[in-house]
N, CA, C and O atoms as a Tinker XYZ file with bonds, in Angstrom:
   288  protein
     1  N     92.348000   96.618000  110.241000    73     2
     2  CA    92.150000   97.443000  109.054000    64     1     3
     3  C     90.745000   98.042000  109.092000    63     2     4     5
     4  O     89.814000   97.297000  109.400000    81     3
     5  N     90.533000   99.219000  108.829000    73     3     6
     6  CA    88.958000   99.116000  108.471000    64     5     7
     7  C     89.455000  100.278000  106.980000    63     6     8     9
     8  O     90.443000  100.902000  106.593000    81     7
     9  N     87.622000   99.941000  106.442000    73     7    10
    10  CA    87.256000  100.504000  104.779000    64     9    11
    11  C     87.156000  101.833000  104.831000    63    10    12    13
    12  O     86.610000  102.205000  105.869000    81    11
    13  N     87.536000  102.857000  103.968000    73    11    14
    14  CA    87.304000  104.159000  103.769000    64    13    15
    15  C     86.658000  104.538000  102.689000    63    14    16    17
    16  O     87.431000  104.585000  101.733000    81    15
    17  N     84.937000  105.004000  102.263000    73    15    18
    18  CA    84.179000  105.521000  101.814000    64    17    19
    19  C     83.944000  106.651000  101.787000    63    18    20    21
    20  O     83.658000  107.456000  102.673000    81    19
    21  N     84.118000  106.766000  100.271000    73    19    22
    22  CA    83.796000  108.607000   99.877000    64    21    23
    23  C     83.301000  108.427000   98.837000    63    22    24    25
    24  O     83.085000  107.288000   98.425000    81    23
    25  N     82.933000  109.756000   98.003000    73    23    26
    26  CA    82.406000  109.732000   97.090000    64    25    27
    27  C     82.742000  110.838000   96.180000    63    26    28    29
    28  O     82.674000  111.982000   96.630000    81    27
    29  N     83.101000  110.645000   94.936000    73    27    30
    30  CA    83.864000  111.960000   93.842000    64    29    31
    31  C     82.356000  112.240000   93.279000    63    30    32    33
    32  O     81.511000  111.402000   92.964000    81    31
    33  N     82.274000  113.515000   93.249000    73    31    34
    34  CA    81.233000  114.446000   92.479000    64    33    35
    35  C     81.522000  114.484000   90.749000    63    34    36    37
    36  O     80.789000  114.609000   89.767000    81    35
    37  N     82.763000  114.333000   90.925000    73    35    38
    38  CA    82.972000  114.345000   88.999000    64    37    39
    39  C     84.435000  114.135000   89.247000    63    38    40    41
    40  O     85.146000  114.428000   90.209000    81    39
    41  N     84.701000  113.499000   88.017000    73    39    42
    42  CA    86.363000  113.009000   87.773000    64    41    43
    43  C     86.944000  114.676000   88.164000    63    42    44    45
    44  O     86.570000  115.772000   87.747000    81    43
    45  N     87.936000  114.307000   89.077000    73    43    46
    46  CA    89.069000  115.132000   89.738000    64    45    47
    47  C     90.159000  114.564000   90.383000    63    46    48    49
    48  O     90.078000  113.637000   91.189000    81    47
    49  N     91.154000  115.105000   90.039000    73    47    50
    50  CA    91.997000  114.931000   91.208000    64    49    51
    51  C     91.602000  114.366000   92.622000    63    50    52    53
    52  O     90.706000  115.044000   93.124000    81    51
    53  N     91.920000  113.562000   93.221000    73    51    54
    54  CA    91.590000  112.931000   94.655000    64    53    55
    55  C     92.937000  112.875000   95.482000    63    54    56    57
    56  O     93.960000  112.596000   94.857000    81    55
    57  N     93.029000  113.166000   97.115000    73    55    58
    58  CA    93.948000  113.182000   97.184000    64    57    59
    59  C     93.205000  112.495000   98.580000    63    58    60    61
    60  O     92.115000  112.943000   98.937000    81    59
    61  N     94.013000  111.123000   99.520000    73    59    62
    62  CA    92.988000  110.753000  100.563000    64    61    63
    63  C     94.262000  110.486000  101.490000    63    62    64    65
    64  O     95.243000  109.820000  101.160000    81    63
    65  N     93.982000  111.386000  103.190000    73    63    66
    66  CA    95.105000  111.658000  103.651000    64    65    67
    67  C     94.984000  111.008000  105.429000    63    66    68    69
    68  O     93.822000  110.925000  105.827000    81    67
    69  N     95.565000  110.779000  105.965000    73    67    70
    70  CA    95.442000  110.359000  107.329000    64    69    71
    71  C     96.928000  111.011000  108.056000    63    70    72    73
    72  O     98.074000  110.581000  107.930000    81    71
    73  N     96.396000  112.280000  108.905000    73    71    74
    74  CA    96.967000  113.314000  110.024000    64    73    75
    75  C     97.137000  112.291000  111.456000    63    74    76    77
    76  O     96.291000  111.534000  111.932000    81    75
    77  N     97.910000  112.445000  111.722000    73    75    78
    78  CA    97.749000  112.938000  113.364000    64    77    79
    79  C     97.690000  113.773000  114.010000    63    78    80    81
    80  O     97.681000  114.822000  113.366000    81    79
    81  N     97.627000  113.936000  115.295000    73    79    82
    82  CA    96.811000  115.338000  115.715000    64    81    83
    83  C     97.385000  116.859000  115.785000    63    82    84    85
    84  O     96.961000  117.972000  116.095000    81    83
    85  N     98.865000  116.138000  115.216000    73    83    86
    86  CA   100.240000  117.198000  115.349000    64    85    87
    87  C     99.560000  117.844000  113.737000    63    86    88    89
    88  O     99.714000  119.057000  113.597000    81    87
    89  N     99.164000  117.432000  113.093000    73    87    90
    90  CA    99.276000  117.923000  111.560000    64    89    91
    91  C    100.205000  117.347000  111.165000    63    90    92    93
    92  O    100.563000  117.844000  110.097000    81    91
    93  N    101.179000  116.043000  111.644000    73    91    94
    94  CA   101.782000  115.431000  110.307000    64    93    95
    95  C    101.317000  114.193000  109.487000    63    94    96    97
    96  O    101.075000  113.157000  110.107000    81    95
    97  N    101.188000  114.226000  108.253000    73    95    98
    98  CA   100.759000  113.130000  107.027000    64    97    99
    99  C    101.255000  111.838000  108.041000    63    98   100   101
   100  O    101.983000  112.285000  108.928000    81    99
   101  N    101.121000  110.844000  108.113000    73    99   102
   102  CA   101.141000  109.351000  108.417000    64   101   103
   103  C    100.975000  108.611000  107.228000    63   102   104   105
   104  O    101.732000  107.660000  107.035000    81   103
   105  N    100.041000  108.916000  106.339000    73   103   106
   106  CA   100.389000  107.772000  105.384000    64   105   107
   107  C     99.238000  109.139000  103.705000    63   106   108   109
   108  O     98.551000  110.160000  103.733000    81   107
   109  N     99.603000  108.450000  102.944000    73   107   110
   110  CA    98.379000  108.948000  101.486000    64   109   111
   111  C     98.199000  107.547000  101.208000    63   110   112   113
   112  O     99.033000  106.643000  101.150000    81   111
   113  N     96.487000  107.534000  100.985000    73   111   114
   114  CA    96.035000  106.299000  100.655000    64   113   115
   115  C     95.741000  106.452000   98.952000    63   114   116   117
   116  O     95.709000  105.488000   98.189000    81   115
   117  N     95.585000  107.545000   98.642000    73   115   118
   118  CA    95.517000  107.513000   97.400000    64   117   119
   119  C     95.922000  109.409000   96.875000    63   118   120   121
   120  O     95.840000  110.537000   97.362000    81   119
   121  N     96.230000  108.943000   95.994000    73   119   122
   122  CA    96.942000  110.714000   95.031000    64   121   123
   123  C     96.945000  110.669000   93.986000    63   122   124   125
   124  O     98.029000  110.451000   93.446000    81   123
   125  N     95.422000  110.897000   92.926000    73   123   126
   126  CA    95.719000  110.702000   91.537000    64   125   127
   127  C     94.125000  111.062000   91.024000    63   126   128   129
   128  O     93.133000  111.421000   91.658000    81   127
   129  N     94.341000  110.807000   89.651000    73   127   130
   130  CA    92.560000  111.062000   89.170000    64   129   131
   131  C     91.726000  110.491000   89.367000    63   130   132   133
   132  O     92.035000  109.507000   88.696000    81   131
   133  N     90.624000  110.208000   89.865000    73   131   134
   134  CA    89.435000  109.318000   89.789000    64   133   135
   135  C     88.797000  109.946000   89.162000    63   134   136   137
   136  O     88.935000  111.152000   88.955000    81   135
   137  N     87.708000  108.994000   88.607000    73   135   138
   138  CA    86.457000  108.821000   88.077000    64   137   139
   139  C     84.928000  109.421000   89.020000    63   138   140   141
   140  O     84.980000  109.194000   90.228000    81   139
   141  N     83.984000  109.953000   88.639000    73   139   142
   142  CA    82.918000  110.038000   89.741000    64   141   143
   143  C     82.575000  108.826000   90.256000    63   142   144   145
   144  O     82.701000  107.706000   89.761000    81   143
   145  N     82.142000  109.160000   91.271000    73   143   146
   146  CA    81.101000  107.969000   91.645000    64   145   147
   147  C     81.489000  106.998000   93.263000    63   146   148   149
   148  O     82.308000  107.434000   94.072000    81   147
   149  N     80.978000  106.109000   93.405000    73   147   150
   150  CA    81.431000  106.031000   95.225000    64   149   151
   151  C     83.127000  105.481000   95.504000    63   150   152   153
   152  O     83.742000  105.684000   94.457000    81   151
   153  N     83.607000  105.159000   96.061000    73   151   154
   154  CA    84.966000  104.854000   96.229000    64   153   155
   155  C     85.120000  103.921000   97.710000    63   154   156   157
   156  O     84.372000  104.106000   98.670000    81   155
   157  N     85.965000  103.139000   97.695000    73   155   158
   158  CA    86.324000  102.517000   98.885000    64   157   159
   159  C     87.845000  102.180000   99.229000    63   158   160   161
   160  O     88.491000  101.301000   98.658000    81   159
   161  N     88.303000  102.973000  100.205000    73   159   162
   162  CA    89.796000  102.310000  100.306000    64   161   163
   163  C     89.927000  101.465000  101.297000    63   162   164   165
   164  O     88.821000  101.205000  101.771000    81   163
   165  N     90.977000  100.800000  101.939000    73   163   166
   166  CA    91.565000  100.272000  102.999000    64   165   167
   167  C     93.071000  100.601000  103.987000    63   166   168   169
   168  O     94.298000  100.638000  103.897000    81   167
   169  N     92.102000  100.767000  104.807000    73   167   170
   170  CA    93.648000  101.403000  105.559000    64   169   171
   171  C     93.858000  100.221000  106.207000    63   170   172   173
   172  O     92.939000   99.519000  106.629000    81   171
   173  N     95.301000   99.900000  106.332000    73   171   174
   174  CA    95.272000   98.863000  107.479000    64   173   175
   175  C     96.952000   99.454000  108.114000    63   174   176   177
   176  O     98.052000   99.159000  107.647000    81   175
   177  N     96.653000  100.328000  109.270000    73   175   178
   178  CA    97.376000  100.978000  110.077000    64   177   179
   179  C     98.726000   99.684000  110.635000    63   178   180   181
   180  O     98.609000   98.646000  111.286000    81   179
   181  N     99.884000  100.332000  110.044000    73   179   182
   182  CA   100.775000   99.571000  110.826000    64   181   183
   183  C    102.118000   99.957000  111.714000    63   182   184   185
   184  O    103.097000  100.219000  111.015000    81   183
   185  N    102.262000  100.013000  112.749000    73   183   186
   186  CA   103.264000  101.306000  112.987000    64   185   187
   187  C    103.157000  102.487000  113.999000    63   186   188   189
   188  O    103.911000  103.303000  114.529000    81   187
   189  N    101.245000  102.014000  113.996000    73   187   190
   190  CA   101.209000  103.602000  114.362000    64   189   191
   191  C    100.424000  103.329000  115.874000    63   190   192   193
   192  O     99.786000  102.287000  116.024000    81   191
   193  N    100.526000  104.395000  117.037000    73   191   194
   194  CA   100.019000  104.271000  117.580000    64   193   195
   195  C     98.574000  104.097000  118.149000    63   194   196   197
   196  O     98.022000  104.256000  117.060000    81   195
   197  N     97.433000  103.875000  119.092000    73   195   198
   198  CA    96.591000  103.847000  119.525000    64   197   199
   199  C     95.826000  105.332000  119.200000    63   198   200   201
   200  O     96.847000  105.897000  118.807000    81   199
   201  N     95.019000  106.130000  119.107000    73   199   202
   202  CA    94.856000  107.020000  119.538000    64   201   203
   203  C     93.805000  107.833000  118.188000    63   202   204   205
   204  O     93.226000  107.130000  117.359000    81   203
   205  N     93.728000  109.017000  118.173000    73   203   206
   206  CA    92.373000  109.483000  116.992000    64   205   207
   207  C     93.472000  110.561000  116.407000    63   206   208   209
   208  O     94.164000  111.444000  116.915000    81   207
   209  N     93.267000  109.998000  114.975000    73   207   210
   210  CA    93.844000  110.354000  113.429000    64   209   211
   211  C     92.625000  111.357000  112.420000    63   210   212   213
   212  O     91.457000  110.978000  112.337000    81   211
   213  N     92.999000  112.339000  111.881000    73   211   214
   214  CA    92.318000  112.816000  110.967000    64   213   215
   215  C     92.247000  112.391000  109.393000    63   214   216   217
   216  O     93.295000  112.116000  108.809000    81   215
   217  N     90.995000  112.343000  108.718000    73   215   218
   218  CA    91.125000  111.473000  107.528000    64   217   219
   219  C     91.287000  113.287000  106.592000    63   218   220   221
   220  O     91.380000  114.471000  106.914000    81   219
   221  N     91.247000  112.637000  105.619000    73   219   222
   222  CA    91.039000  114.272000  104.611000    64   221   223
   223  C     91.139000  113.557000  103.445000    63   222   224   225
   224  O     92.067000  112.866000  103.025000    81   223
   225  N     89.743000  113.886000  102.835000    73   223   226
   226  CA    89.391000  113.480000  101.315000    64   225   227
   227  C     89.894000  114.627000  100.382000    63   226   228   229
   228  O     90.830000  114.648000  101.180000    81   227
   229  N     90.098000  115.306000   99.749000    73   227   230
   230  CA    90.072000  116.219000   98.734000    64   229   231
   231  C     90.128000  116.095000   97.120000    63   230   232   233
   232  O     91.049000  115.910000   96.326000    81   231
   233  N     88.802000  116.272000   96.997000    73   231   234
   234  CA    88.568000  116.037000   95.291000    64   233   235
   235  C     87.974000  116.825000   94.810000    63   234   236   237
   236  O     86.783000  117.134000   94.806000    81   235
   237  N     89.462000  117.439000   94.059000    73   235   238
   238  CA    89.134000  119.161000   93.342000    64   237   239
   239  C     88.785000  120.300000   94.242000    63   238   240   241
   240  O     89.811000  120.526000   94.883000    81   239
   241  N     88.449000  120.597000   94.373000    73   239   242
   242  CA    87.560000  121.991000   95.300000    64   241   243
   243  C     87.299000  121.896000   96.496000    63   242   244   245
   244  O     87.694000  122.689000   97.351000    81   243
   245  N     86.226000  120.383000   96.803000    73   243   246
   246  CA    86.415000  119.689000   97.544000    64   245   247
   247  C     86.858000  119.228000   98.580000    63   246   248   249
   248  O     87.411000  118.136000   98.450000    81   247
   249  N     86.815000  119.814000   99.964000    73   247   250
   250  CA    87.747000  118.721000  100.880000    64   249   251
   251  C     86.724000  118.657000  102.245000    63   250   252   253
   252  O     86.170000  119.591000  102.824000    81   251
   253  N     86.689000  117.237000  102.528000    73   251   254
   254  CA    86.351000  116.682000  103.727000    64   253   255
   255  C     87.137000  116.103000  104.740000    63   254   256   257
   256  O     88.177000  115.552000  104.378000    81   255
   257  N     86.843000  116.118000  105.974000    73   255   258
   258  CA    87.724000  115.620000  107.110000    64   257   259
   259  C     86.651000  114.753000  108.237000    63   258   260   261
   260  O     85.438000  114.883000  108.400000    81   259
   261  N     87.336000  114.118000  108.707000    73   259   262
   262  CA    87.112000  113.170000  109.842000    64   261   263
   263  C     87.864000  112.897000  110.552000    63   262   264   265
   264  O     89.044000  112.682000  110.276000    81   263
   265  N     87.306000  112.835000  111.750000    73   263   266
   266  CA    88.364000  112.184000  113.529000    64   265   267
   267  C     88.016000  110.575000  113.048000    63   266   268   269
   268  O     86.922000  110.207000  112.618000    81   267
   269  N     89.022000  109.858000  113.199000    73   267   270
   270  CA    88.990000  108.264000  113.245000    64   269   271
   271  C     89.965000  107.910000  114.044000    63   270   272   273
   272  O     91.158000  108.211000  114.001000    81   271
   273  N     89.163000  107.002000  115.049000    73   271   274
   274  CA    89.772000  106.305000  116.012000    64   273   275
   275  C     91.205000  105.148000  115.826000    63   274   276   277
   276  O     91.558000  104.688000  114.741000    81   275
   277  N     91.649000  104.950000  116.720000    73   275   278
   278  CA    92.524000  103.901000  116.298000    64   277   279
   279  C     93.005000  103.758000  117.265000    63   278   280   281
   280  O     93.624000  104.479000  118.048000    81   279
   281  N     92.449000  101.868000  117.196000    73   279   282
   282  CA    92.729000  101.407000  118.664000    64   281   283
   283  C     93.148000   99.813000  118.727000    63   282   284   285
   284  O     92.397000   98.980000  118.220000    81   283
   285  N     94.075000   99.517000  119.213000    73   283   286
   286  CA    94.849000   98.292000  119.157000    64   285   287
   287  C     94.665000   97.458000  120.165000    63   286   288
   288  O     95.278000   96.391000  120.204000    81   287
């Protein structure tokens, strides 16, 4: 498993997403309103293969991405 850290600028919509490299969804770790302020999720990948996944935060306006590894 590892922790996923972000941070909401002001209560919005959050939507927190993990791609593979095709562009299809694998899993939503979270889809709903938050509150500002820091955040922590947990992914704990099951299912899925070895290999580097895209994360995607989006809150409100908002959207960030990351390559994350994943390795068994």
């Amino acid at each position: 498993s590892t922790t996923i850290r972000y941070t909401v600028p002001r209560e919005s919509r959050v939507a927190v997403d993990i791609f593979d490299l095709q562009g299809k969804r694998v899993v939503t770790l979270h889809d709903g309103v938050q509150e500002a302020g820091n955040k922590e999720l947990t992914w704990q990948p099951q299912g899925l293969a070895s290999g580097v996944y895209l994360l995607r935060v989006a809150a409100g306006a908002e959207v960030c991405s990351r390559k994350i590894s994943l390795l068994k």
